[in-house]
C-alpha positions in Angstrom: 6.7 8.0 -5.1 6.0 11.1 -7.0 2.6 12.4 -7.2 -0.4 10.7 -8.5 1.2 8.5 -11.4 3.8 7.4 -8.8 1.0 6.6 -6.2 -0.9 4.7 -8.7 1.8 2.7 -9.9 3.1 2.0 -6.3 -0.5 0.5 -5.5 -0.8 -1.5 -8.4 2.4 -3.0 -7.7 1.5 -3.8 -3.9 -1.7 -4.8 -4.3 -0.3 -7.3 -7.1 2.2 -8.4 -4.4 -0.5 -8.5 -1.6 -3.1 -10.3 -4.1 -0.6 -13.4 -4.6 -0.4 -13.6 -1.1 -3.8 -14.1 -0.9 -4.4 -11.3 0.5 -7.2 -8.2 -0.1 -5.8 -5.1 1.1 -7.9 -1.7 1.5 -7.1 1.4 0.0 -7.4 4.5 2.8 -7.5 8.2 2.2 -5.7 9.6 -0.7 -5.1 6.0 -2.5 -8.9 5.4 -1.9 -9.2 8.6 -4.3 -6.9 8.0 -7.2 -9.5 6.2 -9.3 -12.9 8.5 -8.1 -11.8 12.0 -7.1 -9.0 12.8 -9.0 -9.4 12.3 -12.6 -6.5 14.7 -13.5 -3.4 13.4 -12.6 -1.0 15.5 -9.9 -3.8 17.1 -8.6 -3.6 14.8 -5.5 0.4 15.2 -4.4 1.5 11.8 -2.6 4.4 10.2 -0.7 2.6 7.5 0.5 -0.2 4.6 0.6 -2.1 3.8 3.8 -3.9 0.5 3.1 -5.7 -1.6 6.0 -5.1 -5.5 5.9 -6.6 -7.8 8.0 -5.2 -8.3 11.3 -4.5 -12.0 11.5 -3.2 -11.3 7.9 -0.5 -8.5 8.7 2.5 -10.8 9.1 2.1 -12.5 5.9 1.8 -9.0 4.3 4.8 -7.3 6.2 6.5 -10.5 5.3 5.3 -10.3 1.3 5.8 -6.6 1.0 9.6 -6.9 3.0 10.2 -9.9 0.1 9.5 -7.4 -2.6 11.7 -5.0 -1.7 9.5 -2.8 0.6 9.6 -1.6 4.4 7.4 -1.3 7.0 7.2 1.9 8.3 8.9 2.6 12.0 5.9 3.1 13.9 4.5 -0.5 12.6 4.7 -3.1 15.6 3.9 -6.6 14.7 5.6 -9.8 15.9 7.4 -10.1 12.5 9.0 -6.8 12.9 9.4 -5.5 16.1 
């Protein structure tokens, strides 16, 4: 991901992924900013998205994401991926 354009791109495309798993994610910190703080694009430099899913949820969204080509990040311990 490369800078704001990347970021926004990036959560469109996982909340797409996440949505037709039914599932609502949250956007944190600096992708909770990218459509109300930062109206000019690269002024908020990114590598990645921190998004909060429901707990009982976070299988089927490791499990949705993984499907689409993504991966969950090292420190992530769920039953799916430890």
């Amino acid at each position: 991901m490369t800078g704001e354009l990347g970021a926004r791109r990036q959560l469109q495309e996982v909340s797409a992924v996440l949505a037709a798993a039914a599932i609502r994610p949250v956007a944190l910190k600096g992708a909770a900013l990218l459509e109300s703080a930062y109206l000019t694009p690269g002024l908020r430099p990114m590598v990645d998205l921190d998004l909060l899913v429901d707990e009982a949820q976070l299988d089927t969204a490791v499990g949705a994401l993984t499907a689409s080509g993504y991966h969950p990040h090292p420190a992530l311990r769920t039953p799916t991926t430890s």
